[in-house]
C-alpha positions as CSV (number, residue, x, y, z in Angstrom):
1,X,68.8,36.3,155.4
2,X,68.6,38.7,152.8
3,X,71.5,40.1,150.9
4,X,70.8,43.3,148.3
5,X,74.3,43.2,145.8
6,X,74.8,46.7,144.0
7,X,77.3,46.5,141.6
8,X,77.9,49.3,138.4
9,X,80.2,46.3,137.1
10,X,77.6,43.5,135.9
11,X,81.0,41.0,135.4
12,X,82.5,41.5,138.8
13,X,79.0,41.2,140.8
14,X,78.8,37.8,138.7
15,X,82.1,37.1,139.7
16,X,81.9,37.5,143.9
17,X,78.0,35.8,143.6
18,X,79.3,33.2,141.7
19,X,82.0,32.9,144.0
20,X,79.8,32.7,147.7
21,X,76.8,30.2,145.8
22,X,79.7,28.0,145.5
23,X,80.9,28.5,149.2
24,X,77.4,27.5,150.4
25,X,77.4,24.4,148.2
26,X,80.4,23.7,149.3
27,X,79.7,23.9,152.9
28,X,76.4,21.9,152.7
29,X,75.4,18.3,153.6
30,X,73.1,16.6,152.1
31,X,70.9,18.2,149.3
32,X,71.4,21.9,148.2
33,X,68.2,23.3,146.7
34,X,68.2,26.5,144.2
35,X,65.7,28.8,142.8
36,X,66.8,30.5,139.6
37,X,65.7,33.1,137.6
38,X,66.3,34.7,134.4
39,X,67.6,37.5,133.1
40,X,71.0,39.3,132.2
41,X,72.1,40.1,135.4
42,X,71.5,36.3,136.9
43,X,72.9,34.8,133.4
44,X,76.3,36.1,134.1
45,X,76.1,34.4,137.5
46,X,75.4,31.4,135.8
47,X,78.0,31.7,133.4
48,X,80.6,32.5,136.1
49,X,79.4,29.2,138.2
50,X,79.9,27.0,134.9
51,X,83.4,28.3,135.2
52,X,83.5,27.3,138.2
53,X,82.5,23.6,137.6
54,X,85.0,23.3,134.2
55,X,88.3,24.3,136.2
56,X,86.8,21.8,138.6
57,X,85.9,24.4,141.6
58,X,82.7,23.6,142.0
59,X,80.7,20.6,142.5
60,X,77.0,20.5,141.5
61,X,76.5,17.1,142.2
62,X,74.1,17.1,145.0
63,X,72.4,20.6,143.9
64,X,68.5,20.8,142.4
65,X,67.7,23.8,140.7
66,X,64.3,25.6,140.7
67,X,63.4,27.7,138.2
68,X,61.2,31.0,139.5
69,X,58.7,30.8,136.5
70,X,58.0,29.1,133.0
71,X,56.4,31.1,130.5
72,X,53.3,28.8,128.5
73,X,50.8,29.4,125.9
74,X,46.9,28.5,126.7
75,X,47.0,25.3,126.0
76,X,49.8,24.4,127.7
77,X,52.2,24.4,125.0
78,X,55.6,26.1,126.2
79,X,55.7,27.8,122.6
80,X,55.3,31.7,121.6
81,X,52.2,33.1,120.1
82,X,52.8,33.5,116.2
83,X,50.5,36.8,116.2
84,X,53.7,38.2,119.0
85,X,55.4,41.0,117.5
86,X,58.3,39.1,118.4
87,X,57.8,35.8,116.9
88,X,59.7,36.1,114.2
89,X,62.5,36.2,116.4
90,X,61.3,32.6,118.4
91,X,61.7,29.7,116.7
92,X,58.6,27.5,117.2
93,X,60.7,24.6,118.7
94,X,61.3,26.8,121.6
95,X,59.5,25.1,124.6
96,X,59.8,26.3,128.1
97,X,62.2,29.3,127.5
98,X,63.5,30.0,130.9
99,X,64.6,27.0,131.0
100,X,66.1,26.6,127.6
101,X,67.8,29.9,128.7
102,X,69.3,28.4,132.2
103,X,70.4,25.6,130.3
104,X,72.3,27.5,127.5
105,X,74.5,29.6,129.9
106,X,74.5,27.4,132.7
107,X,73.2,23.8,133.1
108,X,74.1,22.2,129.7
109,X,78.1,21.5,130.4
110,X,77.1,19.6,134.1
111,X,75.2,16.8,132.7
112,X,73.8,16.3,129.2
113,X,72.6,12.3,129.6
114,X,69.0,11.6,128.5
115,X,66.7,10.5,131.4
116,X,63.6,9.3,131.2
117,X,60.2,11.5,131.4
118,X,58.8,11.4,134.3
119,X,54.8,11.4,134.7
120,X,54.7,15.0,134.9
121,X,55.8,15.2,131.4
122,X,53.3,15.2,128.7
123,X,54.9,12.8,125.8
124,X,54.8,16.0,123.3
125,X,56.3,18.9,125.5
126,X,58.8,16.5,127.2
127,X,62.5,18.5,126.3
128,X,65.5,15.8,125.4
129,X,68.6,16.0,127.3
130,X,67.5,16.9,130.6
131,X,70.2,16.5,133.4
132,X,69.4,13.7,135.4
133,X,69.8,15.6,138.6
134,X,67.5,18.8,138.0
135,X,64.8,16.5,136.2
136,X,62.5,15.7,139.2
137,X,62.7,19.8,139.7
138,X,61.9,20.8,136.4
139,X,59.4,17.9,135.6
140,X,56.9,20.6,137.2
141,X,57.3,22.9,134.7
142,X,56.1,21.2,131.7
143,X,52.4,21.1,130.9
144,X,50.9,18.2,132.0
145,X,48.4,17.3,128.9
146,X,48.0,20.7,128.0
147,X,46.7,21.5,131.8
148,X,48.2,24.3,133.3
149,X,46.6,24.4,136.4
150,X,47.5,20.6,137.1
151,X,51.0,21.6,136.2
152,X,51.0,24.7,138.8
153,X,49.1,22.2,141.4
154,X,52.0,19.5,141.0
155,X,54.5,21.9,141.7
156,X,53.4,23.9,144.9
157,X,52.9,20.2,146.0
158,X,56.3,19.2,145.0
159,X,57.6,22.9,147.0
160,X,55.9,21.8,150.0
161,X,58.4,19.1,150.3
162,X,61.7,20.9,150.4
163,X,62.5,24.3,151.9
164,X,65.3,26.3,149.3
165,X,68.4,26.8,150.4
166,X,69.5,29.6,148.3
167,X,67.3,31.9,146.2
168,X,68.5,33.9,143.5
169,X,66.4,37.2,142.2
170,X,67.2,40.5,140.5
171,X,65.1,44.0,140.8
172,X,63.6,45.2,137.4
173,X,64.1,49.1,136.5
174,X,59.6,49.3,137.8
175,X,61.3,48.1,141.1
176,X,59.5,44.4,140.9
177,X,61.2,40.9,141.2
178,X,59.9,38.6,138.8
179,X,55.8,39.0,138.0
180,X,55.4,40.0,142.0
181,X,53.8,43.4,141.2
182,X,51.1,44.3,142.8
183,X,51.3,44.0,146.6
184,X,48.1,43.7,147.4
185,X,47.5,40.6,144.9
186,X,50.8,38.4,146.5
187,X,50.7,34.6,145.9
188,X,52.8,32.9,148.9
189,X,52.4,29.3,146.6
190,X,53.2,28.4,143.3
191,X,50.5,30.2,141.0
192,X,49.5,30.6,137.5
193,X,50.1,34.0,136.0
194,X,48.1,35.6,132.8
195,X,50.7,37.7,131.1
196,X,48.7,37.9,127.6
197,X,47.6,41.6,127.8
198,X,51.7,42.1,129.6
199,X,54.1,44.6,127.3
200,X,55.4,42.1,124.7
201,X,58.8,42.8,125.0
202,X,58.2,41.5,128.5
203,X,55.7,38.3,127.9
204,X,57.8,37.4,124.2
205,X,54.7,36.2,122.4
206,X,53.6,33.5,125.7
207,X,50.3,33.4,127.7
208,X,51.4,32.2,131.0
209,X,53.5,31.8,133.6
210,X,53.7,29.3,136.0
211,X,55.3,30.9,138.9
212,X,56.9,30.2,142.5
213,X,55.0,32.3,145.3
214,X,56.6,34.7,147.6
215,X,56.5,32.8,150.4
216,X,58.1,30.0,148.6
217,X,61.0,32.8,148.4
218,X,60.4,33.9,152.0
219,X,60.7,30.4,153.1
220,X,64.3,29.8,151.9
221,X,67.7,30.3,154.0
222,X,69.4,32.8,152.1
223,X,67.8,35.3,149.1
224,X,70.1,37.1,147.1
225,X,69.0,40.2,145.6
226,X,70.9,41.2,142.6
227,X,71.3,44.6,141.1
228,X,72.7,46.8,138.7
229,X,72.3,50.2,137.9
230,X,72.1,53.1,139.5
231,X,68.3,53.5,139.2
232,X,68.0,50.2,141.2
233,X,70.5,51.4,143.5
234,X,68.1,53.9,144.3
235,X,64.9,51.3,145.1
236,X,67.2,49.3,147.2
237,X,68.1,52.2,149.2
238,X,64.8,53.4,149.9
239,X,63.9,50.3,150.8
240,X,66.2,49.5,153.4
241,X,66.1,53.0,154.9
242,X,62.5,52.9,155.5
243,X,61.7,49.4,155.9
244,X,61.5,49.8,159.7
245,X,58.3,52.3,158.9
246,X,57.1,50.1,156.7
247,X,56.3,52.9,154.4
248,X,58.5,53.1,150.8
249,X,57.8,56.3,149.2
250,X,60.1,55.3,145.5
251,X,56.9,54.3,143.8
252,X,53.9,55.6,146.1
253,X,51.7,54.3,146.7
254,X,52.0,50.7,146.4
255,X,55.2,49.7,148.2
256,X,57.4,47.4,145.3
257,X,57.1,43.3,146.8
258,X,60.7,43.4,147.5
259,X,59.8,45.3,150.8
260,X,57.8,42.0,152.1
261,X,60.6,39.9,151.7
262,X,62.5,42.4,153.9
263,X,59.9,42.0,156.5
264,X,59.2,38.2,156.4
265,X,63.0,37.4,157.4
266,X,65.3,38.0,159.8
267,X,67.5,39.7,158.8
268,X,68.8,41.8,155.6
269,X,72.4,42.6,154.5
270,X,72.7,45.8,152.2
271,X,75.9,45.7,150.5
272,X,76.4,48.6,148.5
273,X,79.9,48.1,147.3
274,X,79.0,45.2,145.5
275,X,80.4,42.4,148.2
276,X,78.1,39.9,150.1
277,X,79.0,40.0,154.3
């Protein structure tokens, strides 16, 4: 089940995604798996769901949260390059930024006990403070002694384990979600991404990215598709009209990824208006 959200108001899409990821909790049994992603548009989700938990709405007790990608330096150290054109701007402490970034607007008011590193965690990229009930999830993120492709091996292992419940992506303005651009070249497992020769405004200074495959995102129950913006508007569309052909002529001649996920599931809810049915 795929659900496209168009909204020109980035704080009231926040407010009625926020609003149905906490139905679904709500309504499961058992575990609740997540994949997150970052960005503006998702962070104001996020925000909106930590709402939710403070005036005691929601309940992430039994939820693990997936983050789509990592971003690393060769090496394995979750750190920006100091030669970036933006490192200036990133202090070297920062290690694994999506997460850092989750975390700020989102994760940091649920549960901010220490636990202890599992073996995943290398002893000098292991981040303090880790909620206790996201840390097997994230453990796969962190560079297991400076080896990225043992890191990316010991999470599309740990994926294979658990289907997600609820994935949450946005479109970019090129029409992509996430580093899935270039159709032809689609990773259906976790995967290691080189982003050094990527715009730097993009890549912020990092080497890497570890990332989730598409047919990790295929795989889940529900995907929600965010967007905002009347350019993206305009992808969406042309997506959904022609997604029957199988033939997207927005950015001929390579069809953007977002099309596969339309065709890999059953079925796809476009909701214009900005509300999810």
């Amino acid at each position: 089940n795929v659900q496209f959200v168009i909204s020109k108001d980035l704080n009231q899409q926040a407010k009625r995604v926020a609003a149905f990821i906490s139905s679904r909790i709500f309504e499961s049994v058992g575990e609740y798996h997540i994949g997150l992603t970052v960005g503006a548009t998702t962070a104001c989700v996020y925000s909106e769901l930590r709402h939710l938990y403070e005036v005691g709405i929601s309940d992430f007790t039994n939820c693990h949260f997936w983050i789509f990608d990592e971003f690393f330096v060769s090496g394995g150290e979750s750190q920006p390059l100091s030669s970036s054109p933006l490192s200036s701007s990133l202090s070297s402490r920062i290690r694994s930024p999506h997460f850092r970034e989750i975390e700020k607007t989102f994760l940091s008011v649920l549960d901010s006990s220490p636990s202890s590193p599992s073996s995943s965690f290398s002893s000098s990229a292991s981040p303090p403070n880790i909620p206790s009930f996201i840390h097997s999830s994230f453990s796969h993120y962190v560079a297991n002694d400076g080896d990225l492709q043992k890191t990316t091996e010991a999470l599309k292992n740990e994926r294979k384990k658990t289907t997600l419940d609820l994935v949450v992506v946005t479109i970019s303005p090129e029409g992509n979600i996430g580093w899935l651009k270039d159709p032809a070249n689609l990773h259906q497992e976790a995967h290691l991404v080189d982003i050094s020769s990527s715009n730097p405004i993009f890549s912020k200074g990092y080497t890497h990215c570890v990332s989730l495959g598409l047919g990790d995102v295929m795989k889940a129950k529900e995907v929600i598709v965010l967007s905002v913006g009347k350019n993206k508007a305009g992808v969406v569309s042309e997506i959904v009209t022609n997604k029957k052909k199988r033939v997207c002529t927005y950015y001929s001649p390579s069809p953007p990824p977002q099309r596969y996920l339309l065709f890999g599931l059953a079925c796809c809810i476009f909701s214009p208006s900005g509300h999810i049915s």
